[in-house]
TORFI-906423 format. One record per atom (N, C-alpha, C): x, y, z; residue in one letter. Coordinates in pm, whole numbers, plus 50000, padded with zeros to 5 digits. Atoms other than C-alpha are relative to their C-alpha. Layout:
XYZA...
***
This chain:
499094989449958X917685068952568X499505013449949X500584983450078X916965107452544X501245008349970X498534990450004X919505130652410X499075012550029X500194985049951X919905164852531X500545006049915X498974986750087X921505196252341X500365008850124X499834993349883X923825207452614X500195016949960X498874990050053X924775237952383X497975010950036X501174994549977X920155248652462X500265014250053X500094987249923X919485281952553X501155005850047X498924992749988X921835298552756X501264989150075X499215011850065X923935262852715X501154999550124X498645001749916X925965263153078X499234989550093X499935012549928X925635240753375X498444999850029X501365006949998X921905240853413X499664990249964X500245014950058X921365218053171X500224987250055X499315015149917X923455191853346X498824996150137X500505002749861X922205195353699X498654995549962X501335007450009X918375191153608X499784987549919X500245014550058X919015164053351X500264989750035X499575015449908X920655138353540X498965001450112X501195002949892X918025146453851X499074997149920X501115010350045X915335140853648X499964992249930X499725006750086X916835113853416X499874991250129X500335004349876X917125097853795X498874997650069X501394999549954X913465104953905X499674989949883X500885007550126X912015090153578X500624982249960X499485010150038X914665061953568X500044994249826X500084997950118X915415068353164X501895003249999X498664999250036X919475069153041X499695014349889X500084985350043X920375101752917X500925000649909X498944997550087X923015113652656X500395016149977X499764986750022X924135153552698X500935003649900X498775001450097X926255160552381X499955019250024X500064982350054X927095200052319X500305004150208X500014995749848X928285205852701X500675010650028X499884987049986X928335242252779X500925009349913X499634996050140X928965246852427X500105016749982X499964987250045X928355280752467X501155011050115X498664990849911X931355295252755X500854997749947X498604993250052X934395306952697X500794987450013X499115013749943X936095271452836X498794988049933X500895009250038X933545245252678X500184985050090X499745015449932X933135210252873X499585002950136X500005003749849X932985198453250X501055011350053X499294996149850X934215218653567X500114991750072X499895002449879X935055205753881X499025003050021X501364996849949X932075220953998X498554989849943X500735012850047X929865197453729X500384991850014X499625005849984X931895172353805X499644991650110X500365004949859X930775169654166X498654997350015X501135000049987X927165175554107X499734988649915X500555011150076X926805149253867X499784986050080X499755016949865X928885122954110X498994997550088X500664998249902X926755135054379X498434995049990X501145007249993X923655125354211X500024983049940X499445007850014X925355095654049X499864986650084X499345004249846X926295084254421X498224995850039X501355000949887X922255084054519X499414991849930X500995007050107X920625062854217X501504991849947X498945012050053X923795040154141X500144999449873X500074999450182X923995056353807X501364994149903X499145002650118X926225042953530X500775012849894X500004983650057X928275078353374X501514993949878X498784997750083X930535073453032X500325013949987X500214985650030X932075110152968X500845006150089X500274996449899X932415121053301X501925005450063X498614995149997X936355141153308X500105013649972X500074990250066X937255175153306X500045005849850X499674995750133X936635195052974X499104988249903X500995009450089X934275167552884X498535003449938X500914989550090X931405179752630X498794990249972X501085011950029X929325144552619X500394991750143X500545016549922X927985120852899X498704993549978X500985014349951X926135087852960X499515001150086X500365001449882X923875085253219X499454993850056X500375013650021X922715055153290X499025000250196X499794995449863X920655058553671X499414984350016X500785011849910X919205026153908X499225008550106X500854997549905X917285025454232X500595015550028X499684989049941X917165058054393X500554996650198X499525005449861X918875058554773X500295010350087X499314993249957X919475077355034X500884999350088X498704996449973X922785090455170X500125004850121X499454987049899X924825105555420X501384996449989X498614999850016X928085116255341X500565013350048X499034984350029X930875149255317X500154995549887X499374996850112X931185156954989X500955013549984X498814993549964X934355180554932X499935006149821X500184992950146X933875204154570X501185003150005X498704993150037X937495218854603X499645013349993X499824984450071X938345254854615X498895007650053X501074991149984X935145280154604X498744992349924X501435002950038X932555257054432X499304996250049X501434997149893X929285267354505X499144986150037X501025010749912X927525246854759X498534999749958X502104998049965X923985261754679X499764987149894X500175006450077X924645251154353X499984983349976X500045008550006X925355216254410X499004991650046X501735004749920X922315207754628X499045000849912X501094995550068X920555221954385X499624984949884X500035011950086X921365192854164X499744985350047X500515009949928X920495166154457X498585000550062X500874996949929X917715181554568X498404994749953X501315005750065X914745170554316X500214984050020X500455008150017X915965138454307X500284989450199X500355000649876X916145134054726X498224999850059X501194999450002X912865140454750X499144983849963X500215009850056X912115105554571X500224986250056X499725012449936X913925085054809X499424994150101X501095012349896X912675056555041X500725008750143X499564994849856X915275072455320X500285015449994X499714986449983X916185106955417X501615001149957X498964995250123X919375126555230X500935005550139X498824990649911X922235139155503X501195007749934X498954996550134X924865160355274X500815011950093X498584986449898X928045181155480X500885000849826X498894994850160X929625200055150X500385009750047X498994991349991X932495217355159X500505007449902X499584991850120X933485247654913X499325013750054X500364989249994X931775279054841X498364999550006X501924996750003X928115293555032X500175014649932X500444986550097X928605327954877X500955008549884X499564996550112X930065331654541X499345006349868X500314992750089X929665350654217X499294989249894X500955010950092X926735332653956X499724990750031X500495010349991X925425311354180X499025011950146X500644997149877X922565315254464X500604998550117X499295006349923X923895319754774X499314992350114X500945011649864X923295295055108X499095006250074X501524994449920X920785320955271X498835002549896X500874997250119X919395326354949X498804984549951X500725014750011X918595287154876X499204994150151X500465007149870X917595282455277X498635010950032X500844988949970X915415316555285X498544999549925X501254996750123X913555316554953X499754989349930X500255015050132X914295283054773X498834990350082X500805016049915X913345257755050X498485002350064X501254992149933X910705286455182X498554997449899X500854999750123X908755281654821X499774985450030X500365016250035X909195242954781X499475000750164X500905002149855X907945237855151X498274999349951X501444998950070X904575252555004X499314985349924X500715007950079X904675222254747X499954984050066X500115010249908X905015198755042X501554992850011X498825002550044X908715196854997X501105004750135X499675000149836X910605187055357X501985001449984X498335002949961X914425201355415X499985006450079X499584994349902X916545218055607X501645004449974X498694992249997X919745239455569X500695002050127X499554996449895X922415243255831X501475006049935X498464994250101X925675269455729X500474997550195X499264998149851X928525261455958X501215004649967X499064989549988X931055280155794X499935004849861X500004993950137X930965306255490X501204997549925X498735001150063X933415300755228X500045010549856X499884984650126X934485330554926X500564996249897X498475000650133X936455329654624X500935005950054X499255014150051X939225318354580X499654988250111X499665009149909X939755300754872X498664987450039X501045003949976X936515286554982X500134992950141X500215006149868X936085261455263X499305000050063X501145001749954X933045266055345X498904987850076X500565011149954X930785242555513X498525003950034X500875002450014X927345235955474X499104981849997X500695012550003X924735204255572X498695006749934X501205001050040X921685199655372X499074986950076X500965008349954X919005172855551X498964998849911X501625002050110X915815160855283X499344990050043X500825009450015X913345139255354X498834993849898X500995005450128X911195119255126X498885010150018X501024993750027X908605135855001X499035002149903X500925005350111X905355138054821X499895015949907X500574988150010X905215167454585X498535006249937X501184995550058X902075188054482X499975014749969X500114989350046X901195214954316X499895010750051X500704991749951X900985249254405X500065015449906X500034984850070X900105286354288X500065007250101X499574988449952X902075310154412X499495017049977X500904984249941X900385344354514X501185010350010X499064987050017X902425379554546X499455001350177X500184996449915X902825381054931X501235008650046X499234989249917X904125415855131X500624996450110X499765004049902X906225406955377X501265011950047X498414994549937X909245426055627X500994997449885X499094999250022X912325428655456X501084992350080X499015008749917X915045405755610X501514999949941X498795003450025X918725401455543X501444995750082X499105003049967X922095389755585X501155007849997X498844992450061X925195411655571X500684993650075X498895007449948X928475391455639X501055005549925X498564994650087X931895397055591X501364988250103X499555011449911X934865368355708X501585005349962X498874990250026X938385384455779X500385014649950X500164993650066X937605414055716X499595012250126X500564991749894X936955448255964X498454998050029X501654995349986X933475447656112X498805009449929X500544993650046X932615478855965X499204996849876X500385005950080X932595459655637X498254996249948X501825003150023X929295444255706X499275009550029X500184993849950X928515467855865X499075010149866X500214989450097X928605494955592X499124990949857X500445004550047X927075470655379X498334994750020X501074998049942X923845465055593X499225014450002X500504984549968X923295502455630X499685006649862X500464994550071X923765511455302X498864994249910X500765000350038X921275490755168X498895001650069X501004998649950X919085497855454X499325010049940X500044988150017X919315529955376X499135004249880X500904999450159X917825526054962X498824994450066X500674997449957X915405508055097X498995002350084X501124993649902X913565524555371X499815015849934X500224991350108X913975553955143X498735000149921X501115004750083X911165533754920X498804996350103X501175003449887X908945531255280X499904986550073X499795012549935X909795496255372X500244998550135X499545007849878X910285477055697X501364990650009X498855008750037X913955463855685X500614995650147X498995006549856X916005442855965X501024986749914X498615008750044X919635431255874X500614998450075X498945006649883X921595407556082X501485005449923X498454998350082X925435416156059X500574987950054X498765010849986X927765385756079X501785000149955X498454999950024X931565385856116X500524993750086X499465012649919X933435358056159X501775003049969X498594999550016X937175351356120X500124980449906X500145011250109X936455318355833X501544998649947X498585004250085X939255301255610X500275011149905X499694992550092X938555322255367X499385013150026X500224988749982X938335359955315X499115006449885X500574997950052X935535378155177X498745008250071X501434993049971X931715394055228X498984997449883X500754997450083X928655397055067X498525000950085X501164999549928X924895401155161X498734993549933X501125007050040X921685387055128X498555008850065X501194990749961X918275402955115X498884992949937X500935004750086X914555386855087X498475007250060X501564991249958X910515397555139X499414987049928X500415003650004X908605372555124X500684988249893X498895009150093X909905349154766X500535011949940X499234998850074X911315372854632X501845006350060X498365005749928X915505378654721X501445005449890X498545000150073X918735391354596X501145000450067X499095004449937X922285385154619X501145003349983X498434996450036X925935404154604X500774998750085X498625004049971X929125396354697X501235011950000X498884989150026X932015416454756X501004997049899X498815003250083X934795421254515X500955009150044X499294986349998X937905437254535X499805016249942X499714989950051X938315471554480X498535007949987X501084993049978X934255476154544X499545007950108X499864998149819X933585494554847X498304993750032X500345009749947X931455479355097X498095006949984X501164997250043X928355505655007X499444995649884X500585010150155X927845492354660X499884990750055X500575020249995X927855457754736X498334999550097X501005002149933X924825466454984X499025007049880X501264993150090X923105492254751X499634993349856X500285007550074X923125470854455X499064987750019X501225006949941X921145445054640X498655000949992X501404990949955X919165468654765X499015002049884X500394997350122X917995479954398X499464985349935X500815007150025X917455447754282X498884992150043X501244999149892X915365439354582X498615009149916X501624989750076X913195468954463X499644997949916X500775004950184X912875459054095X498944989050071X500585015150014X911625424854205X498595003050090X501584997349947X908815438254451X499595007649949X500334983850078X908135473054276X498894988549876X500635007350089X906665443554022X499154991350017X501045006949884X904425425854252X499784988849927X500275015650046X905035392154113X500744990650144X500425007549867X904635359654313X501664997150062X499015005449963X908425350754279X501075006449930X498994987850066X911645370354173X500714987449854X499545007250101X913185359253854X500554988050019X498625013450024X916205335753965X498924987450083X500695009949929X913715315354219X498904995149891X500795003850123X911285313553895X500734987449947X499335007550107X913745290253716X500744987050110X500225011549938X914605265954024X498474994250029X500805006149965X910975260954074X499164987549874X500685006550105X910515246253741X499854988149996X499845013149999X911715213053777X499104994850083X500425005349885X909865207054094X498154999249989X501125003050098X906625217953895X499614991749918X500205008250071X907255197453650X499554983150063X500295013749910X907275166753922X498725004450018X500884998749898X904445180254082X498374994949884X501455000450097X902295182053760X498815006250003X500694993450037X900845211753802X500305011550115X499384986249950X901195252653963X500535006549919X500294990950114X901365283753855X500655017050098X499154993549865X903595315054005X499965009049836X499344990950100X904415348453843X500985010050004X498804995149960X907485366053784X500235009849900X499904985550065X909055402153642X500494995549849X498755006250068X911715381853372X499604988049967X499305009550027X911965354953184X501104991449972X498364998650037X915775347753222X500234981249913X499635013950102X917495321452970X500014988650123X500255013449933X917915298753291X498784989949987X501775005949982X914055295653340X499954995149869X500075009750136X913785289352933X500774989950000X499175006249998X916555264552975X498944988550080X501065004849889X914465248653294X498864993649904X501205005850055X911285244653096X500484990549877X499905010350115X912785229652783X500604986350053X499695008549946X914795206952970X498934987750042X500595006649906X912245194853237X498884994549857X501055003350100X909205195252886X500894982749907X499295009750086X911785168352728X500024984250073X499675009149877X912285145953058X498484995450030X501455003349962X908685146953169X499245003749930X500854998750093X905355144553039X498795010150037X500344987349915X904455179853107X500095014849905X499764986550099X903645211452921X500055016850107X500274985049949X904365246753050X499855015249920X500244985550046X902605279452974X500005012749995X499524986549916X903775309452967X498675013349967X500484987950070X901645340452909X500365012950062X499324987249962X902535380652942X498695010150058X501664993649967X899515398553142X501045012250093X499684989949862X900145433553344X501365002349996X498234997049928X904075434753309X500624986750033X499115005549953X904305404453394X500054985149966X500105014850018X905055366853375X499544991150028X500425010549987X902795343253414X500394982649945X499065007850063X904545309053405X498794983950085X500745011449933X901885271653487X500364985949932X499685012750026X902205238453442X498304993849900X501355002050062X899085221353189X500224981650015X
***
């Protein structure tokens, strides 16, 4: 058995999601004690709750622990399998996020993965569903890594209701080194119950920052009339990608120009991959057993990522600081 320290690094649901997928890949029983020892609420969500089941559900795992507010599980996994179900998170929890936690160990299976989840595609501290279908699946593809995203209805905080299918097929992964490629500017601006203008003014004003900086930008607007009420936008260039959300009481130019800005940090730095996509690709490196990508940030996720995945598999990663920037490989 391996124990974890769920309380690591920046000690929230990361930990979980990659340790049970790759406690699953490796077929090894796990033990997470210290579970998100470090938020304000300590223990299980609903939201971990589902991602665990969910991978649980695919490898016929064995889980003592496993209740809200719970701070220790068992994880016991079998064969790996694949699925096709609706899974149903409740409320606004994030969809990206939950895939995210089926997604390494799909890859592994003898059959292909079918997954209709219901909750939230674009919420606050998580990637949203154009974000994971644009830039996530756009990267792993590279490492020979076969899905497919389909959004069939956005869902917001509170309410959520969202609906999203994921599709995976088995797959072999391999290594790769990611390069710094220029590409168009692309995005999403949506908004669901909400005036048109909404997106509207939210597309424009980040057009607006940047083509300012000389860029090539083209933003779809989407407005629907969804369960739930809300907006937010999505913006990527090649891997790299950012992602805001509306809140009350923001108007609908911030939520685009804030984007916009972090957009620019992340290319202005001509690394291969923007921070937050740095720290999902780790795990998938770590399978691959080898690749090499560089990024502006080292955020506690990505340290979280590497210690995790270095504990699970038999795999070292190196970081070094050249030019500004992050060089992050597998040895």
């Amino acid at each position: 058995m391996i124990e974890i320290d769920g309380s690591y690094g920046e000690g929230g649901g990361q930990i979980l999601r990659t340790a049970v997928a790759l406690s699953a890949i490796i077929k090894e029983d796990i033990e997470i004690n210290n579970i998100r020892h470090n938020r304000p609420k300590k223990g299980l969500k609903t939201q971990h709750l589902k991602s665990i089941e969910a991978v649980a559900m695919m490898c016929d795992a064995d889980i003592n622990g496993l209740f809200p507010g719970s701070t220790q599980i068992y994880f016991s996994p079998s064969e790996i399998r694949g699925v096709e179900t609706h899974i149903q998170i409740g409320t606004a929890g994030s969809i990206p996020l939950l895939m995210q936690s089926i997604m390494p160990i799909a890859a592994y299976s003898p059959e292909r993965t079918k997954l209709r989840i219901t909750g939230g595609t674009d919420v606050a501290w998580s990637p949203s569903i154009d974000y994971l279908k644009e830039l996530t699946l756009n990267a792993l593809s590279k490492m020979g890594y076969k899905a497919d995203i389909r959004l069939i209805e956005r869902g917001y905080y509170p309410k959520g209701g969202g609906v999203a299918e994921i599709e995976i097929k088995p797959s072999t992964l391999k290594g790769f080194d990611f390069k710094t490629v220029k590409k168009e500017i692309h995005g999403v601006s949506h908004c669901s119950n909400l005036p048109e203008h909404v997106a509207k003014r939210q597309a424009d004003s980040a057009q607006k920052v940047l083509e300012e900086n000389g860029t090539d930008v083209h933003i779809d607007i989407e407005t629907e009339n969804y369960h739930s009420t809300g907006s937010g936008i999505t913006l990527w260039s090649g891997l790299a990608g950012s992602v805001n959300t509306g809140k009350k009481g923001m108007p609908a130019e911030k939520v685009g120009s804030q984007a916009a800005l972090i957009l620019l940090d992340e290319l202005k730095s001509r690394a291969a991959v923007d921070c937050h996509l740095a720290d999902q690709l780790i795990p998938f490196m770590g399978l691959a057993g080898s690749g090499s990508f560089t990024t502006r940030e080292l955020t506690p996720h990505c340290l979280t990522n590497i210690h995790v995945t270095e504990q699970l598999l038999d795999v070292h990663f190196v970081i070094n600081k050249s030019n500004g920037l992050i060089k992050i490989s597998v040895e």
